[in-house]
C-alpha positions as CSV (number, residue, x, y, z in Angstrom):
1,X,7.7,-74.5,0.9
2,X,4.2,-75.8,1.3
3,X,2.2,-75.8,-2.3
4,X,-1.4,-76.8,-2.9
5,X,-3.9,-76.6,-5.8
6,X,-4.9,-73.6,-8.1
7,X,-5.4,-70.1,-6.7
8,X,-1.0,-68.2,-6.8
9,X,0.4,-70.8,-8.4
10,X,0.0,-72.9,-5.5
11,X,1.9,-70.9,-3.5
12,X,1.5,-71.1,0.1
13,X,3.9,-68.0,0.6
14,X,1.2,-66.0,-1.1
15,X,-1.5,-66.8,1.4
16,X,-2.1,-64.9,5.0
17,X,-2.9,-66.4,8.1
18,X,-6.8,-64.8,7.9
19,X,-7.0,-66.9,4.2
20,X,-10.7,-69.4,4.3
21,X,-9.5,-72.6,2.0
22,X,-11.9,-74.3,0.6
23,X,-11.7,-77.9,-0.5
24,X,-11.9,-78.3,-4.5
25,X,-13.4,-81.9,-4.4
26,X,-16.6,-81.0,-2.1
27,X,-16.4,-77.3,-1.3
28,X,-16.0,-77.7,2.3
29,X,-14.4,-74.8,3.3
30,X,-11.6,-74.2,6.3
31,X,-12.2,-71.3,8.4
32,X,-9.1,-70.1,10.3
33,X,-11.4,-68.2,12.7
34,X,-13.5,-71.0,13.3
35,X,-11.1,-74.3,13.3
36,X,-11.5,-77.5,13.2
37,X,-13.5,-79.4,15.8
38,X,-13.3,-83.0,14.3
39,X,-9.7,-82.8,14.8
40,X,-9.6,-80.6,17.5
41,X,-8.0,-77.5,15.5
42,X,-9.1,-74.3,17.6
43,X,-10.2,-71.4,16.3
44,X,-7.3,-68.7,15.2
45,X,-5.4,-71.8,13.4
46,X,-3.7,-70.5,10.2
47,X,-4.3,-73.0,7.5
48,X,-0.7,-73.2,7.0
49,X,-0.4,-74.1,10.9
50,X,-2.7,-77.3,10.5
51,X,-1.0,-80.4,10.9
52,X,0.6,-82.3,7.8
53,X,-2.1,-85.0,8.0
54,X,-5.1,-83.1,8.2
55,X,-7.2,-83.4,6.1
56,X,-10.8,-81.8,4.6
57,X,-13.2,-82.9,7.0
58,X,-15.8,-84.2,4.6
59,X,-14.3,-86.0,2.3
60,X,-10.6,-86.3,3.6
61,X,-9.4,-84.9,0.8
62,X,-5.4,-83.4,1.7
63,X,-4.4,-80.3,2.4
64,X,-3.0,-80.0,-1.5
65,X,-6.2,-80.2,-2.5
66,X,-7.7,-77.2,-1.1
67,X,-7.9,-73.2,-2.6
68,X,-8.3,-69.5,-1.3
69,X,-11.7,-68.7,-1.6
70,X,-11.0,-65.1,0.5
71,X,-8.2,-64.0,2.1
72,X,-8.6,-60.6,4.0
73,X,-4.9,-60.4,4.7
74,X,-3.8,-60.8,1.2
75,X,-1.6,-57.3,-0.5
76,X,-4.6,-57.2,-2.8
77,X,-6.9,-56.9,0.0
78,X,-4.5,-54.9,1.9
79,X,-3.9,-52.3,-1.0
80,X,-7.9,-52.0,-1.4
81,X,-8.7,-51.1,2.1
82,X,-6.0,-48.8,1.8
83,X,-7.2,-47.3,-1.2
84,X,-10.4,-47.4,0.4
85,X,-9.5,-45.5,3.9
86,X,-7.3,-42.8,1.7
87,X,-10.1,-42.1,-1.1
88,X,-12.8,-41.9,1.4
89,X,-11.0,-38.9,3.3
90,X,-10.6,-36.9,-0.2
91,X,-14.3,-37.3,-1.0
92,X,-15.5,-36.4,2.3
93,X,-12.9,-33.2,2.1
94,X,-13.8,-32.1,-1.2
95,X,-17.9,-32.8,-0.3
96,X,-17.5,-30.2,2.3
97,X,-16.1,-27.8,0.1
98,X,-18.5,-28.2,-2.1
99,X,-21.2,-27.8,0.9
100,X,-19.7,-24.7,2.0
101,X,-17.5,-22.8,-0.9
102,X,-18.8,-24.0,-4.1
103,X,-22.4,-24.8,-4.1
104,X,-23.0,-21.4,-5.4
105,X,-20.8,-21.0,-8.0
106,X,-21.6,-21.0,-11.6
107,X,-19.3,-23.2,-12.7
108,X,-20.7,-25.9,-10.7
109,X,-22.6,-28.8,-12.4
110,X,-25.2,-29.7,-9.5
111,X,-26.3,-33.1,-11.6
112,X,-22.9,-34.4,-10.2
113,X,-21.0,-35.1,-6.9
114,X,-18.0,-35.5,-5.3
115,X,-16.3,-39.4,-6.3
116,X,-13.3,-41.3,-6.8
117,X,-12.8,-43.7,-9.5
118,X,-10.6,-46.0,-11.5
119,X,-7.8,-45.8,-8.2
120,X,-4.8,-48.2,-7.9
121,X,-1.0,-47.9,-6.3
122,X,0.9,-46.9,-9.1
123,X,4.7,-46.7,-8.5
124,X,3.8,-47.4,-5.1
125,X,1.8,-44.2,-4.6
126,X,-2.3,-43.9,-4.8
127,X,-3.8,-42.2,-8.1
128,X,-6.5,-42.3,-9.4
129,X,-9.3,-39.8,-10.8
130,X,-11.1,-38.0,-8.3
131,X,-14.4,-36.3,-9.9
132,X,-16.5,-33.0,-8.7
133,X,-19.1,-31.2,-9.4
134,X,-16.7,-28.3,-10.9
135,X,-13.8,-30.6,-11.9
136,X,-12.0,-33.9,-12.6
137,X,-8.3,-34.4,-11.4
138,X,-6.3,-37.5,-12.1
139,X,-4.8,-37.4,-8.5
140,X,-1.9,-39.0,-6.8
141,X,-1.6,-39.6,-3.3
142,X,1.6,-40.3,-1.1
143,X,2.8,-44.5,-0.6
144,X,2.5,-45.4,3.2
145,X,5.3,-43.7,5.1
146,X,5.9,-40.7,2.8
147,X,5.1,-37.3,4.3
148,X,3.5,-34.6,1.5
149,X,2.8,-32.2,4.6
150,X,5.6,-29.6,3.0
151,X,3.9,-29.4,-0.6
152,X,4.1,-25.9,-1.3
153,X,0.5,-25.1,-3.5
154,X,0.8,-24.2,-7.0
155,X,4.4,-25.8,-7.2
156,X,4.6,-27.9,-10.9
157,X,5.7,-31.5,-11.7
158,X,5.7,-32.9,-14.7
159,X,5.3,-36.8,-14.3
160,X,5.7,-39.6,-16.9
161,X,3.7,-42.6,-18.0
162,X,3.3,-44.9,-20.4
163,X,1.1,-42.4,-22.7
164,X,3.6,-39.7,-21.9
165,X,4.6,-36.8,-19.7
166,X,1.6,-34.8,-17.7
167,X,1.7,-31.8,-15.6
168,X,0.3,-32.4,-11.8
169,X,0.0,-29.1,-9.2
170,X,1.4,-29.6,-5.4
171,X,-1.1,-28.7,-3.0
172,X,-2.2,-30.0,0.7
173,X,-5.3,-29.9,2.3
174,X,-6.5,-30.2,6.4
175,X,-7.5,-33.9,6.1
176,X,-6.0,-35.6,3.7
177,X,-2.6,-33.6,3.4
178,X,0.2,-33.0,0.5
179,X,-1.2,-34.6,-3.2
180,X,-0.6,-33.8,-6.3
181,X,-3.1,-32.9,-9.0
182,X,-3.4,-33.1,-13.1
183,X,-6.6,-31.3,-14.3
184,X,-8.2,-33.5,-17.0
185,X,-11.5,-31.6,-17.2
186,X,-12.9,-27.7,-15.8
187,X,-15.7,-27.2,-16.0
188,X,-17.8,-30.1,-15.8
189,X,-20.9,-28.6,-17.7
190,X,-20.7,-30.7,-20.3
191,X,-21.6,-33.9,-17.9
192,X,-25.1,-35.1,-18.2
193,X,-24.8,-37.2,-15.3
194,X,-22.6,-39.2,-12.5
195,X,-22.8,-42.5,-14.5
196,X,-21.1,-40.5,-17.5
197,X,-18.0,-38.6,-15.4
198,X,-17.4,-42.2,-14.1
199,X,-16.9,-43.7,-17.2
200,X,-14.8,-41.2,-18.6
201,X,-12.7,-41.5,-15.4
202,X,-12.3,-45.2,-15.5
203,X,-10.9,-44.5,-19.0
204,X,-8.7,-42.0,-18.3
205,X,-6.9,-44.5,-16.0
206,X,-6.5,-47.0,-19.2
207,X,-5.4,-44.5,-21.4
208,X,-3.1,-43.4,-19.0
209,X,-0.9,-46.7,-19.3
210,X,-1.4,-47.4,-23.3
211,X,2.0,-46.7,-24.9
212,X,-0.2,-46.1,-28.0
213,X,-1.2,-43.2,-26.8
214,X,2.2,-41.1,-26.4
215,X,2.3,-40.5,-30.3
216,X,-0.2,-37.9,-29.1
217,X,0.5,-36.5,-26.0
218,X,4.0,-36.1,-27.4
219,X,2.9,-33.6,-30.2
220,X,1.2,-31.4,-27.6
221,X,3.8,-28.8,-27.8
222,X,4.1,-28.8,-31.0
223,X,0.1,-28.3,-31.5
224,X,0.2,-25.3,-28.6
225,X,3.5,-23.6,-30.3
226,X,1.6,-23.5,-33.8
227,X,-1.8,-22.7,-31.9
228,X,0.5,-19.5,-29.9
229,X,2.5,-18.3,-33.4
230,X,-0.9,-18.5,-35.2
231,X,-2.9,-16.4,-32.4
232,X,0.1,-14.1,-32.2
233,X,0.2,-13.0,-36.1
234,X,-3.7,-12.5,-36.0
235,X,-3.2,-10.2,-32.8
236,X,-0.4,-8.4,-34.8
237,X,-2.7,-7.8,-37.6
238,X,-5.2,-6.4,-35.3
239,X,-3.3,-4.1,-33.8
240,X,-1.7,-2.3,-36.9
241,X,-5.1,-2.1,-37.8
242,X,-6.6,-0.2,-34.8
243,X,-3.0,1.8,-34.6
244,X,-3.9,2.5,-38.4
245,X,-7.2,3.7,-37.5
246,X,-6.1,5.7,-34.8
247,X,-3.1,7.5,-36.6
248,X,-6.0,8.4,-39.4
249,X,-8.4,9.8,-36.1
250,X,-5.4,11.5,-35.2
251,X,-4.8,9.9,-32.0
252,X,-1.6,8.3,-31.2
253,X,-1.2,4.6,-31.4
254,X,-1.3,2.3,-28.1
255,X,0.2,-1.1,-27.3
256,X,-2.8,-3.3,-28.4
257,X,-0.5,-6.7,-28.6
258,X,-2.0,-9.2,-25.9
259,X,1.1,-10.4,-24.1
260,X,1.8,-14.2,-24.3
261,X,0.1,-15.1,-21.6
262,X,-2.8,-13.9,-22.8
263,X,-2.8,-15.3,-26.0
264,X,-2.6,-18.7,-24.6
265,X,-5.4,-18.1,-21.7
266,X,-7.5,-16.2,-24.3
267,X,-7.6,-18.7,-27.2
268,X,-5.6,-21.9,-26.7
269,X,-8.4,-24.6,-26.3
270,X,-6.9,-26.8,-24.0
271,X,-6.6,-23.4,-21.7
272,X,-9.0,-24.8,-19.1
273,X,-9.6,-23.1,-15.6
274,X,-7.0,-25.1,-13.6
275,X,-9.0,-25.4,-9.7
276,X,-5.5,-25.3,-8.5
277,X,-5.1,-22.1,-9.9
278,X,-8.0,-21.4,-7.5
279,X,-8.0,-20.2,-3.9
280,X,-7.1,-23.4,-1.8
281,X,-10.5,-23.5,-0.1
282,X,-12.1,-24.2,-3.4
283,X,-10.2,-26.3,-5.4
């Protein structure tokens, strides 16, 4: 295998055939797209293809002695125009709905648009943070090859990572199809502007893979179980106090206990509007 200085390791497996070397003793850099006409290299010549005595033509330093100074074909380039092409269609999707479902709508914080931020391939699948003016979802996206066409909306997962487990919502849209959803924040009112939902997005995505954050996320069930027995003895109270006050009116007592459901929507403060929860055409 073919090694030269500095950038992989020296690695020349590492490199694509778009790669532009550039010499480290006087900077002259190799352009596959251009060649070499000293030596009569033509243009589309892979660096890797150039003869085992070229050398730079400036200074004649070896091939070894050359590094990447961009390579278009790399996997990191690769996974960023990805990225790019697949976060670009779920901004433009949720703009328009914005434009023409939620533009309106009270919860919407019009000092803020529609963004992505802090995205990566995780597991092999996109996710990232995708920010609104009415919410922000930590989102993941099918890998290449993987059809999410047969979501069915509203379905639950509950995914792990490093911090611990979440809850993410199926759902698929006309553009960019099947992806699944974790609401971090809804509403958004409490944005003062874009700069500020970016930054909490970007960290979001750190926290997301700190293993010194599970101690917390593991004790949310324990936190919502006290929160629910809490709420529920305070509603019991309340209602043998209104049946107590209506058997002393003389009327006859009625079923004042809040289901469970209610309890938890009514006081639970982590019991955010979910825009999954929400008609597909606005979430």
């Amino acid at each position: 295998m073919t090694t030269f200085e500095g950038s992989y390791l020296g690695t020349s497996a590492k490199i694509s055939a778009a790669a532009v070397m550039e010499c480290k003793v006087c900077w002259t850099p190799y352009d596959p797209a251009e060649g070499d006409d000293t030596r009569q290299i033509d243009p589309g010549t892979p660096f890797l293809a150039l003869p085992d005595d070229w050398s730079c033509p400036n200074c004649s330093a070896p091939k070894e002695q050359f590094l990447v100074h961009d390579d278009p074909g790399s996997d990191a380039a690769a996974e960023a125009a990805l990225l790019s092409g697949l976060t670009a269609k779920l901004v433009t999707e949720f703009t328009e709905v914005w434009h023409a479902k939620m533009r309106d709508v009270p919860i919407v914080n019009n000092l803020l648009q529609v963004q992505a931020a802090g995205w990566g391939v995780h597991g092999g699948r996109p996710l990232g943070v995708l920010i609104s003016p009415w919410f922000m979802n930590l989102v993941q996206l099918p890998s290449p090859g993987e059809d999410w066409s047969d979501l069915r909306a509203g379905q639950k997962e509950i995914m792990a990572f490093p911090s611990g487990d979440y809850e993410f919502i199926h759902n698929t849209r006309p553009v960019i199809g099947g992806y699944k959803a974790c609401s971090l924040f809804s509403p958004m009112n409490d944005f003062k502007t874009q700069a500020q939902a970016i930054e909490v997005a970007e960290a979001v995505m750190v926290a997301l893979f700190d293993e010194a954050n599970r101690a917390e996320t593991d004790r949310s069930d324990e936190i919502r179980a006290a929160r629910e027995a809490e709420l529920a003895a305070q509603a019991e109270a309340e209602a043998a106090e209104a049946a107590e006050a209506e058997a002393d009116a003389g009327a006859a007592p009625a079923d004042t206990v809040p289901s469970r459901r209610q309890l938890i929507t009514g006081g639970l403060s982590d019991a955010q509007p979910d825009p999954a929860d929400a008609p597909r055409d606005e979430a």
